[in-house]
N, C-alpha and C positions, 0 to 999 in steps of 0.2 A: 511520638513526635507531635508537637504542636503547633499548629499554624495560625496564622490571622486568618481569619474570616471579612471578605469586604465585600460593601454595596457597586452597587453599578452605576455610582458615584466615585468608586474608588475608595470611600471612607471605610474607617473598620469598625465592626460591628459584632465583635467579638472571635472569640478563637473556637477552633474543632482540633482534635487527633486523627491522625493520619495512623492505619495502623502500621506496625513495626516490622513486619511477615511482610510487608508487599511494600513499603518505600523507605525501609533503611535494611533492606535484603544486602547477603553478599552479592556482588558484582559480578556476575563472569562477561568478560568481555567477547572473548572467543564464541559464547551459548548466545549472544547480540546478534556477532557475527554471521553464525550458524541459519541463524531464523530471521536475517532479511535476506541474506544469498537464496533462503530457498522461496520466500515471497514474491522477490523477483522473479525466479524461474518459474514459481506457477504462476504469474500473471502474464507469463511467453505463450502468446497463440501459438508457434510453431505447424504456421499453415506456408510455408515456405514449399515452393513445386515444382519440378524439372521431369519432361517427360522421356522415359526410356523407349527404344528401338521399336517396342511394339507399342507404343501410343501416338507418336508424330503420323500424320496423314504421310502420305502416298507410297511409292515404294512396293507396290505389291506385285508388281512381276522384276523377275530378272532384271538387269539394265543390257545384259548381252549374252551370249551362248558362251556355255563354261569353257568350248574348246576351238583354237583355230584363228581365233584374233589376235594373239601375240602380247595382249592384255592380262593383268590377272583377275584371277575367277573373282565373279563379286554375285552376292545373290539380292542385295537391295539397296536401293540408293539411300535409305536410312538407316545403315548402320553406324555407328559412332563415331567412323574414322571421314567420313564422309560431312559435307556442308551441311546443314539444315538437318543433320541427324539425329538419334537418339543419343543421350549422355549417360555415360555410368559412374555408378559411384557418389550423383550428386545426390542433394536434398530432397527428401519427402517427410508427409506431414509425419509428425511426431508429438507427445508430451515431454516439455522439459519437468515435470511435477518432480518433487524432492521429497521423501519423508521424513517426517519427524516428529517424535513422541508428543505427547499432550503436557507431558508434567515438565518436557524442555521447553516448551513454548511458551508455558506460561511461567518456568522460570525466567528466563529473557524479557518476557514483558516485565516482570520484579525487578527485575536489575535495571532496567532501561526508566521505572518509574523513579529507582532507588535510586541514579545518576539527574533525574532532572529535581526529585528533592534536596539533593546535598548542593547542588549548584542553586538552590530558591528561583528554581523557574516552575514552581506549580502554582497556581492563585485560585483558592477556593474564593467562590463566592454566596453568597447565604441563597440569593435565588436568581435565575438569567427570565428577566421579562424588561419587556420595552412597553413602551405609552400606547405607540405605533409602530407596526412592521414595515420602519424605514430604515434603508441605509444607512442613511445620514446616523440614523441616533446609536446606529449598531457600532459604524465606523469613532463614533463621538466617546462609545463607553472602551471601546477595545482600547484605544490611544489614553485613557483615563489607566486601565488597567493593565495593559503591556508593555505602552509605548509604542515605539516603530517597529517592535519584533514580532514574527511568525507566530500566530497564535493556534492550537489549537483545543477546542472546545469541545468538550464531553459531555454528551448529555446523557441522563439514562433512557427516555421514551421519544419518542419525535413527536408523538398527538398533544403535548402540553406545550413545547416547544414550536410551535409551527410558523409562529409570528419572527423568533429567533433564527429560526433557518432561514428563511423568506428575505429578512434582511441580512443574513450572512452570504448567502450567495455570492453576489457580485461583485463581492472582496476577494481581492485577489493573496493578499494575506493571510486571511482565516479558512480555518473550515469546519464545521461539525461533524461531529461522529460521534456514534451511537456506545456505549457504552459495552453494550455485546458485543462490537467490533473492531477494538481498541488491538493495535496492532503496534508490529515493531517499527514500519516505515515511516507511518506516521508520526510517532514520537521520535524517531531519529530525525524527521523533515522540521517539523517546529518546534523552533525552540521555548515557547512558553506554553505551558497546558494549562489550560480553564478548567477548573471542577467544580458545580454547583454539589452543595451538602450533597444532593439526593444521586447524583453521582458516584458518590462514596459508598454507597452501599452497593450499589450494582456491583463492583469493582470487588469490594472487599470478596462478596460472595462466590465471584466468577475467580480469584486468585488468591485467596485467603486457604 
């Protein structure tokens, strides 16, 4: 697969290969599925907390004598059927975590790459550097190079990149992400992905 290559002018500046193993992969859509249902789950704290009969204060004697009041027997005013009691059956902490193979995940990341090449929402560009690490000029190139759509931006290392990030921030549009961490949410959340050349090789090598 071959794409244009452009500046951060938006002009083209020749072409690169995309390779064929990781953005013109078969499609599973259901293997998509699979691997953001479980992404979501593990980023579930599941610190949710309700405390049972013996953690609620007080309650520690009797409220009356088992026999002779005409009442029925009770042995603490914390038990469950009672006001301000203990609760059963609800919420404690837990993990929602899901597992899932290393060779499914990374097939899902393939197809999810393979779906944003065949639609041409991937825009390589030869290098991401700015004059200044301003907004302004970050905002100035994205709209050269995406337009009004969701971008986001691949880098492979962050220490070359730091003037790029600095002004990616505060865009509520874009986001960077590191090349080692390229995930299915993220590609499913924006719709244009950024790849500098040096990008591509991360990628190839982490799903290749």
């Amino acid at each position: 697969m071959v794409v244009d290559v452009f500046n951060m002018e938006g002009k083209k500046v020749g072409t690169a290969e995309l390779p064929e193993a990781i953005f013109n992969a078969e499609i599973f859509v259901d293997l998509m599925h699979q691997a953001f249902v479980r992404q979501m789950a593990n980023a579930r704290l599941g610190t949710h907390q309700t405390k049972v009969r013996g953690e609620v204060s007080g309650g520690g004697r009797k409220p009356w004598r088992q026999k002779g009041t005409g009442r029925a027997r009770q042995g603490s005013i914390r038990a469950a059927h009672w006001k301000g009691g203990g609760r059963i059956h609800t919420p404690h902490p837990r993990s929602y975590a899901q597992a899932m193979p290393l060779k499914m995940r990374r097939a899902a990341l393939r197809s999810a790459l393979s779906v944003k090449a065949a639609e041409a929402n991937i825009v390589v560009v030869d290098k991401l550097e700015l004059a200044e690490p301003k907004t302004r000029l970050m905002a100035k190139a994205l709209n050269v190079l995406v337009g009004d759509a969701k971008a986001l931006i691949v880098i492979p290392q962050k220490e070359s990149f730091e003037g790029v990030v600095r002004s990616t921030n505060n865009l509520p549009d874009a986001k960077i992400l590191l090349a080692n961490y390229l995930n299915i949410r993220d590609l499913l959340k924006y719709e244009k992905l950024i790849l500098p050349l040096a990008s591509l090789d991360t990628i190839s090598n982490n799903l290749g």
